[in-house]
C-alpha positions in Angstrom: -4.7 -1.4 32.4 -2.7 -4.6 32.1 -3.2 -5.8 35.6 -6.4 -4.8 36.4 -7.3 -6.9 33.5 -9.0 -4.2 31.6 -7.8 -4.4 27.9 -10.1 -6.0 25.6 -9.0 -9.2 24.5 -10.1 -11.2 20.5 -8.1 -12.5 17.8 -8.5 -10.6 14.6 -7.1 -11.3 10.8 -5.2 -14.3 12.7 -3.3 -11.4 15.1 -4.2 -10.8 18.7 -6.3 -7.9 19.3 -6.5 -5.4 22.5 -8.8 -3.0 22.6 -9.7 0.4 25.0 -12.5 2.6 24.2 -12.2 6.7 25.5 -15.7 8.1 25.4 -14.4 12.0 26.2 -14.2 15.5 25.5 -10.0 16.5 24.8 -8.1 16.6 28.4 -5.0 15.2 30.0 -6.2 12.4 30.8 -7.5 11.5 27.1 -3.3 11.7 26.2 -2.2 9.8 29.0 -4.9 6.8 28.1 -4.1 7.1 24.5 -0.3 7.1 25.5 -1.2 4.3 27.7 -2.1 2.0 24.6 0.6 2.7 22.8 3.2 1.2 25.8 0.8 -1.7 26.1 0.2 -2.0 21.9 -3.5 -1.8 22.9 -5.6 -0.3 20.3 -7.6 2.7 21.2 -11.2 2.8 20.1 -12.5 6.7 20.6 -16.0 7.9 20.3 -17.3 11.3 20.1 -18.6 12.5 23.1 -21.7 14.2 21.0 -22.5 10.4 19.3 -26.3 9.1 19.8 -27.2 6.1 20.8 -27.3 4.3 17.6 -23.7 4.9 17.0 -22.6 4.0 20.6 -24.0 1.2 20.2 -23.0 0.1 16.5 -19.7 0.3 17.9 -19.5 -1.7 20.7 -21.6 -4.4 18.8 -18.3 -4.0 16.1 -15.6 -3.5 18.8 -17.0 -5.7 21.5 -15.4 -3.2 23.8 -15.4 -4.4 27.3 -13.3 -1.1 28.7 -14.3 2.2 28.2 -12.1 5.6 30.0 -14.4 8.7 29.8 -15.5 11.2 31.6 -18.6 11.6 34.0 -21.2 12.8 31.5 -20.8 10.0 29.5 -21.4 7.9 32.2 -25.4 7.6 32.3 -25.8 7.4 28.6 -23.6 4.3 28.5 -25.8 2.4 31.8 -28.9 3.8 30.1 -27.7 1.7 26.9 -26.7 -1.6 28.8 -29.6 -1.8 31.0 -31.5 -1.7 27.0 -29.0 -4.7 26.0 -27.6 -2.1 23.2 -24.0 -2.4 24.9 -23.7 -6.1 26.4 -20.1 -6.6 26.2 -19.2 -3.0 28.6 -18.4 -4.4 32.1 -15.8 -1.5 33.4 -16.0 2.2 32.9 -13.0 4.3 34.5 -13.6 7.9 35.0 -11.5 10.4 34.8 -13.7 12.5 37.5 -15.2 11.9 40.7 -18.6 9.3 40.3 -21.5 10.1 43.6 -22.3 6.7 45.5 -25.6 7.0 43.1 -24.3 6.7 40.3 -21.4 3.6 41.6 -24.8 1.8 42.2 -26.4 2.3 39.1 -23.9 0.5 37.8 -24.1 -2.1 40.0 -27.4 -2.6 38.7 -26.3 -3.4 35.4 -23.0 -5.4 36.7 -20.6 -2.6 35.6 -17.7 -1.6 37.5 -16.5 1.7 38.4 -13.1 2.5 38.6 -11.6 6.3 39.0 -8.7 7.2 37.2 -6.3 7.6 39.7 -7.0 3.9 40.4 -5.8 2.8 37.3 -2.7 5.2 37.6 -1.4 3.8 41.1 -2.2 -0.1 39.9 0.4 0.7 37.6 3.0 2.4 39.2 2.6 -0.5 41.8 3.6 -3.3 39.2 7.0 -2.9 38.6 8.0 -6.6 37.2 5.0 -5.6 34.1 6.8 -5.9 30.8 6.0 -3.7 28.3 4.4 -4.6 25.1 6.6 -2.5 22.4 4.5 -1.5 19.6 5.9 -1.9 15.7 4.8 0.0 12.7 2.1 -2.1 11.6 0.3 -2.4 14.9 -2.7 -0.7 15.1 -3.0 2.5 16.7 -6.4 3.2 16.7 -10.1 2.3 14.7 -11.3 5.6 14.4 -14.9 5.8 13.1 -15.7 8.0 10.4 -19.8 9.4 10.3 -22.4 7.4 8.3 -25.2 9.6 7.2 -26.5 6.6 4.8 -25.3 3.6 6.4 -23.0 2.7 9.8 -20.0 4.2 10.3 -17.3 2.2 8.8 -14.1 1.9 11.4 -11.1 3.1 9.3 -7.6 0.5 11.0 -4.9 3.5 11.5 -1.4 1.6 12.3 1.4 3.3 14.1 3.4 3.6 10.5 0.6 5.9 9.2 0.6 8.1 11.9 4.0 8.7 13.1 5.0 9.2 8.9 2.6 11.7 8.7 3.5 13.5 12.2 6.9 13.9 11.4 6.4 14.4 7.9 4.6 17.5 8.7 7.4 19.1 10.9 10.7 17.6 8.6 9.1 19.3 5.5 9.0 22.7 6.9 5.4 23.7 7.8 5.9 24.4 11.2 8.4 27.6 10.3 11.2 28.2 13.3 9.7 25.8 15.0 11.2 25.0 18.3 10.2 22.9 21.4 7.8 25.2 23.2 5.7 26.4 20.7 2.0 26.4 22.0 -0.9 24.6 20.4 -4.4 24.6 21.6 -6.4 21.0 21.7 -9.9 21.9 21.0 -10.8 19.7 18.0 -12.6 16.4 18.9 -9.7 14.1 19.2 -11.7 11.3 18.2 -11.4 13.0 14.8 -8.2 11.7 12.8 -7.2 15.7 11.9 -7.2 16.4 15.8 -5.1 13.8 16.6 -2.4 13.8 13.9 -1.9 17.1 15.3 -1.6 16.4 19.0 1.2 13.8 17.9 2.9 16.2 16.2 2.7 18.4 18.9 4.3 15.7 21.3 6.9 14.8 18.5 8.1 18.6 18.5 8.2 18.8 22.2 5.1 21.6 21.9 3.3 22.7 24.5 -0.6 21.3 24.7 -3.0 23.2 26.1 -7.0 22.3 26.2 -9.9 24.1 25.7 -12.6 23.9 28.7 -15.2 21.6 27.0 -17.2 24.8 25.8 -16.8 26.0 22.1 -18.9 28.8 23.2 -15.6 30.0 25.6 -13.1 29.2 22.8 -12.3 32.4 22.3 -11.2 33.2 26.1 -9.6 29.8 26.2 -7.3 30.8 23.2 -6.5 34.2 24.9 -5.3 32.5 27.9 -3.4 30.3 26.4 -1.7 32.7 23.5 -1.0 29.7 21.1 1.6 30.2 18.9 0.1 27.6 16.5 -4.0 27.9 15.8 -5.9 24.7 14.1 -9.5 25.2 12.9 -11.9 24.2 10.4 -13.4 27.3 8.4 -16.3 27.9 9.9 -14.2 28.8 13.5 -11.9 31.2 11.0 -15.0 33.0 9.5 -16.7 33.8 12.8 -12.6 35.0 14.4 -12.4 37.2 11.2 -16.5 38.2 11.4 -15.7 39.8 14.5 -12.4 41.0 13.7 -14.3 43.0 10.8 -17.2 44.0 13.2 -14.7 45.8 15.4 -12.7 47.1 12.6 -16.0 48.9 10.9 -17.5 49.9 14.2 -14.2 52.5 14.1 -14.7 56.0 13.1 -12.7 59.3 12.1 -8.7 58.8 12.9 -8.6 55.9 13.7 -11.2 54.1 11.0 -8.9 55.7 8.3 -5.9 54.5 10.0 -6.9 50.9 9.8 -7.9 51.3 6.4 -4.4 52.7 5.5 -3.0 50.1 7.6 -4.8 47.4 5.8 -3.9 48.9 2.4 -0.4 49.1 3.4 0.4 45.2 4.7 -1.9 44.0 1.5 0.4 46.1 -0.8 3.6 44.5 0.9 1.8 41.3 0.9 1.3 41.2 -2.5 4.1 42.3 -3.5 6.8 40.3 -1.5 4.8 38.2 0.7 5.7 40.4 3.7 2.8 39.5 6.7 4.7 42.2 9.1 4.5 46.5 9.4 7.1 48.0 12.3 4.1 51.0 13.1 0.8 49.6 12.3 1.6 46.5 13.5 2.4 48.0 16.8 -0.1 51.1 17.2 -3.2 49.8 14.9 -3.5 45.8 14.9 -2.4 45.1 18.1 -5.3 44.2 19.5 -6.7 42.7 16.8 -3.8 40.2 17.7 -5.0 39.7 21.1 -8.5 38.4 19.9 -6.3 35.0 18.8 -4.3 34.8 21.6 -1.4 37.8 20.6 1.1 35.3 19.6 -0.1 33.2 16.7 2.2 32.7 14.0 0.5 30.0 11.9 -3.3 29.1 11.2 -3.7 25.7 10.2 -6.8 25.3 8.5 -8.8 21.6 6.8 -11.9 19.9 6.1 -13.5 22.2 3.4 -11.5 25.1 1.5 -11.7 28.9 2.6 -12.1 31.9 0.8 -8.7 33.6 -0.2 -9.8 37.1 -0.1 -10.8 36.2 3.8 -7.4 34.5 4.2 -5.7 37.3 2.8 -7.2 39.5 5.6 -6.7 37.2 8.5 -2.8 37.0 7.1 -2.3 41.0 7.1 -4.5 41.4 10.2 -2.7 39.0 12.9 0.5 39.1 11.0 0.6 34.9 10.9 1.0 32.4 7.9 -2.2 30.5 7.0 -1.5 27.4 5.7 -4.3 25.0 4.3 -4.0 21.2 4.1 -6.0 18.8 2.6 -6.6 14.7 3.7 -9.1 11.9 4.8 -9.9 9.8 7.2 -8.5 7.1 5.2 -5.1 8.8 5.2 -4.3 9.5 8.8 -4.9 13.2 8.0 -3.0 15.1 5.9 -2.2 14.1 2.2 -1.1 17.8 1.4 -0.3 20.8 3.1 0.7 24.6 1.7 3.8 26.4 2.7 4.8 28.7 5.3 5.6 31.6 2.8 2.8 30.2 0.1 0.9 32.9 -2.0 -0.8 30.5 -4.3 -4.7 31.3 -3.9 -6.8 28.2 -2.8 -4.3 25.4 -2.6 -3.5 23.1 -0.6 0.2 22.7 -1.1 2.4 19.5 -2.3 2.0 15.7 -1.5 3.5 15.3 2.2 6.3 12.8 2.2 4.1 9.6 2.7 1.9 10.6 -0.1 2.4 9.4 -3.6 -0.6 11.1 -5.9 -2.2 11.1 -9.4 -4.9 12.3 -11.0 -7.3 10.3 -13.4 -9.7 11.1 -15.8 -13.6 11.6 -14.8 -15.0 12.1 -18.5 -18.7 12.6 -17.4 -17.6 15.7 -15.6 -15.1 16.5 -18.4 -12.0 16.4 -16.7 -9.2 14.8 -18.2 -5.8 14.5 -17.1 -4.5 15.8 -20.4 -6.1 18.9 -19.9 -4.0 22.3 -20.5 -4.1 26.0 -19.2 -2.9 28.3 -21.6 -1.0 25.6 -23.5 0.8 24.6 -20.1 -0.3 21.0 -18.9 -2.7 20.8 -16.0 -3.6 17.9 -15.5 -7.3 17.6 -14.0 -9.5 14.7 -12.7 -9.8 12.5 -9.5 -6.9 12.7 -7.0 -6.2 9.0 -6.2 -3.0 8.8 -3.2 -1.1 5.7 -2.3 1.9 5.5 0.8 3.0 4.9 4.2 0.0 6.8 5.7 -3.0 5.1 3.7 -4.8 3.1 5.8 -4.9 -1.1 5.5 -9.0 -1.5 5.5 -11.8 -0.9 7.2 -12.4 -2.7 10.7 -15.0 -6.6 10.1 -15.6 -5.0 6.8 -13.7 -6.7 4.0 -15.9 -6.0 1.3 -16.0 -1.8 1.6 -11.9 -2.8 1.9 -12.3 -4.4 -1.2 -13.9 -1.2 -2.5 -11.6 1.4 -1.0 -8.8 0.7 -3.7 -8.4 -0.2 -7.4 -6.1 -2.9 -8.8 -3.1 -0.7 -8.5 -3.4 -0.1 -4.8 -4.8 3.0 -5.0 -7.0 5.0 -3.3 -9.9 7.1 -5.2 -10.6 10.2 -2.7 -13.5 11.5 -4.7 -12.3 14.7 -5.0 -11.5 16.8 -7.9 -8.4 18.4 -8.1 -5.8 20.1 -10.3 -1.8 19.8 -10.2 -0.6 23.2 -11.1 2.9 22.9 -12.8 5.1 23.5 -9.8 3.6 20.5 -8.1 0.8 21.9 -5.6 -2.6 20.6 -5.6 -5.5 22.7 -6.0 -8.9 21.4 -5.1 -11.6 22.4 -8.3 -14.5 20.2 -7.6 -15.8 16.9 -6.0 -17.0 14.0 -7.7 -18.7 12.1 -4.8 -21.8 13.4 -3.2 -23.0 14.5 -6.8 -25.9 13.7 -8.5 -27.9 14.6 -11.4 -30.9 16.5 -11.6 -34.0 15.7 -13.7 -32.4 17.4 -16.5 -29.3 15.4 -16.4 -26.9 18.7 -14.7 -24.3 17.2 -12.3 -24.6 18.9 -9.4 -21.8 19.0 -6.4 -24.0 20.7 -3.2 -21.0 20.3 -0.8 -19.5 23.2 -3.3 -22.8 25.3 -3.2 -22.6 25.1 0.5 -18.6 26.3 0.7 -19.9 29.3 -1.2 -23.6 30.1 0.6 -21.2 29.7 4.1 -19.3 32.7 3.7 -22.8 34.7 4.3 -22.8 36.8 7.5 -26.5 35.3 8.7 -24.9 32.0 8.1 -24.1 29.4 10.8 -24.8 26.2 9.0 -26.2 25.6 5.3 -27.2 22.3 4.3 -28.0 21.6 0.2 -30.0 18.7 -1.1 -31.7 17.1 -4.1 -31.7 14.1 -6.1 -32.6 12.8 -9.9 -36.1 12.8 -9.5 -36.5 16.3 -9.8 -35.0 19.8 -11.1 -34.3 21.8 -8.5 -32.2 21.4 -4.9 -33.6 22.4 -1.5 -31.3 24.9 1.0 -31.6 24.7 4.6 -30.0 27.2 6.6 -29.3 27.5 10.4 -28.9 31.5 10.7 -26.3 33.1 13.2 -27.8 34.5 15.9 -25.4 37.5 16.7 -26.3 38.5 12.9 -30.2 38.4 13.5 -30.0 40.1 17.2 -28.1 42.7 15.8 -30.4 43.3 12.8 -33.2 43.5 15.2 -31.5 46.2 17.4 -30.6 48.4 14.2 -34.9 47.8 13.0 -35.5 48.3 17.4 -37.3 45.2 17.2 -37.4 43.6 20.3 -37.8 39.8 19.2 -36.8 36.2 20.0 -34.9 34.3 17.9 -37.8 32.4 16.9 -39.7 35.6 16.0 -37.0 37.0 13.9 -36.5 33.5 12.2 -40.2 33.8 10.4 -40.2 37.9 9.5 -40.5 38.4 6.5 -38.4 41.6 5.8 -35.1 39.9 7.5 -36.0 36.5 5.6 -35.5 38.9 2.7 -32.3 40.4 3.8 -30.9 37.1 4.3 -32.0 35.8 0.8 -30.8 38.9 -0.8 -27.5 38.6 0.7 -27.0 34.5 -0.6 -27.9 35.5 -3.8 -25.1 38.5 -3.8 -22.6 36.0 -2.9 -24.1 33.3 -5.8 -24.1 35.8 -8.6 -20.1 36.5 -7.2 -19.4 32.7 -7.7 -21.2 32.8 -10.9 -23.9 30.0 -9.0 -27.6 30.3 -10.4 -29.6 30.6 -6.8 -33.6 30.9 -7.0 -35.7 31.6 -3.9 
């Protein structure tokens, strides 16, 4: 990158600057780039490969990026957007596939140059008098951009000193039990997304093996049994669809063997209950063994962020592939994780202790009446906004001094907006969420991302989206059904119907509603149709 004149060169807060965008779904070669910066104490600059225009464009206008490495599909999007002007300061793209003479001319057209991979590779290995640039703890590592539904994405500055404190943090406090260099973990995760990529660098810290999906979420599942990872990340909605069809196949079972995986179930919940034991000698080997198989046979931890999961379906998934589920909660703004549960945790729907960069408090939100002299039975609980300071916070947001300015109070610290509760042995527990609410026209706060975490665990559900705002009294739903769920109805009614069809009947509609409402009245959540 050095020689070939590649890296992105300003001046920025009176320090030199170096940047390389990577415009990619996970691979090798996304590593070896990434890896690449870090030798060179270049600043990596990553953009989802499912961004639109807009976005693309908001960040080269913020980055001036003149370097981007990604791979071919990305490729006519970006000449589409510099033949508009969008994307003026892009003059080389190197691809980490092969580009068609068409395509090299394209370019052309819009003075871009095409370089392959392998290009880049060799002029490197051909310099041998290049010093390196060694990288300190304050350098940055990457600007990674976090979504903007109501304004541009803001460009959170993540330094090497965040990162690495969190990466070993995670494996020195005991998360990762027995682990040992070796241990399989599966890159599937956008790694333009901070929680991916905390977790590929602790997978390099602990020597781990990396392998990467396909490109194809709808394959995941095949990818994962090929690669029997010992160590499984997802977000909930992944974990509700792995334990939908573990359940499917679990109920389609009949006589013997139906009322041997109920006994079987009853039996590791018992133990688990009891002792925390997550292992049977018999129906371990003779009844869930290929449930096992369906992530990969050899899991021995879920990892699961980004919104919090129902325990009773984390229970299950515990008993059922005989694996430690561990939740952890974080930001953007925090390289990831501020918390994380233990390995042998029982607690229901926490997220652990601080990590060991973290420093946390909690302080008080009257208008939602929490307080952080609240008590619980006469025990002190304190309650309120979780604010975190440390090693792993980040220093601003990228040309944006004054939503810097806004990110921390006088103290130094940060406000996450979220609602939590510190239990007395020191683990947080998320309760609520104080940004994203509003009030209705009644003057009720209401928190829709928590709505939404409830209306998800619905089998017809895929997506869910809740809305409202102050001018009136009531929010709107959206949902985006699951089409396995509908399909299936359909064949039970014999209907033979497309999914469009089957979206507008009326007697499934009122299945579907029937069932939200079942799971409302559970959470004690007032839903009208």
């Amino acid at each position: 990158m050095e020689k070939l004149g590649l890296i992105s060169q300003q001046e920025y807060g009176g320090k030199p600057l170096r940047l390389i965008g990577i415009y990619s779904k996970n691979r090798e070669e996304w590593v070896v780039t990434d890896i690449g910066c870090w030798m060179m104490s270049a600043t990596s600059v990553p953009l989802y490969d499912t961004l639109g225009e807009e976005s693309i464009s908001w960040t080269f206008q913020q980055t001036e990026l003149s370097t981007i490495f990604l791979s071919f599909p990305g490729i006519a999007k970006l000449l589409s957007l510099k033949k508009k002007g969008a994307i003026q300061t892009l003059s080389n793209i190197v691809c980490f596939d092969e580009v068609d003479p068409e395509t090299r001319g394209k370019a052309e057209e819009v003075k871009i140059k095409i370089l392959s991979f392998e290009d880049v590779i060799k002029a490197g290995k051909s310099e041998t008098e290049m010093p390196l640039k060694p990288c300190k703890g304050d350098t940055l590592l990457t600007i990674c951009y976090t979504s903007g539904t109501t304004d541009k994405a803001k460009g959170a500055e993540l330094s090497q000193r965040n990162f690495r404190d969190n990466a070993v943090g995670a494996l020195r406090s005991g998360i990762f039990v027995d682990y040992v260099p070796g241990l399989t973990f599966i890159s599937y995760l956008p790694l333009a997304h901070v929680f991916e990529r905390v977790l590929l660098y602790i997978a390099i810290y602990g020597c781990f093996r990396v392998a990467f999906y396909r490109g194809d979420v709808q394959q995941l599942s095949e990818d994962i049994a090929v690669a029997q990872p010992e160590i499984l990340v997802g977000v909930p909605r992944m974990f509700y669809r792995f334990y939908d069809g573990i359940m499917k196949n679990i109920n389609a079972l009949t006589g013997f063997k139906k009322s041997l995986a109920q006994r079987g179930i009853n039996a590791k919940m018992q133990a688990y209950k009891n002792n925390g034991a997550l292992t049977h000698w018999f129906y371990d080997r003779f009844v869930f063994q290929k449930i096992r198989a369906a992530v990969g046979g050899k899991v021995r931890v879920f990892v699961c962020a980004a919104a919090p999961l129902d325990s009773g379906m984390m229970e299950s998934m515990k008993i059922l592939c005989s694996a430690a589920f561990l939740q952890g909660y974080g930001q953007t703004e925090t390289a990831g994780p501020i918390s994380i549960s233990y390995f042998d945790d029982t607690y229901p729907c926490t997220v652990g202790p601080p990590m060991a960069s973290s420093e946390v408090k909690v302080v008080d939100v009257p208008e939602m009446d929490y307080r952080s002299t609240d008590l619980v039975d006469g025990v002190p609980a304190p309650r309120g906004e979780l604010c975190v300071r440390g090693t792993n916070v980040i220093r601003g947001y990228f040309k944006d001094p004054e939503k810097t300015a806004a990110l921390f109070d006088a103290e130094g610290w940060m406000h996450t907006g979220d609602i939590t509760v510190l239990l007395p042995n020191g683990i947080i527990k998320i309760i609520d969420r104080k940004k994203n609410m509003f009030k209705l026209q009644h003057g009720e706060y209401v928190a829709p991302e928590k709505i939404e975490n409830i209306l998800a665990n619905s089998k017809w559900v895929m997506q869910i989206f809740v809305h409202g705002d102050s001018y009136q009294s009531y929010l709107v739903g959206i949902l985006i059904p699951k089409k396995e769920a509908m399909f299936e109805w359909a064949r039970e009614k014999g209907i033979g119907a497309v999914f469009e069809e089957l979206c507008v009947n009326k007697e499934l509609n009122a299945t579907i509603v029937k069932d939200l409402e079942k799971l409302a009245r559970e959470k004690k959540v007032n839903l009208v149709h």
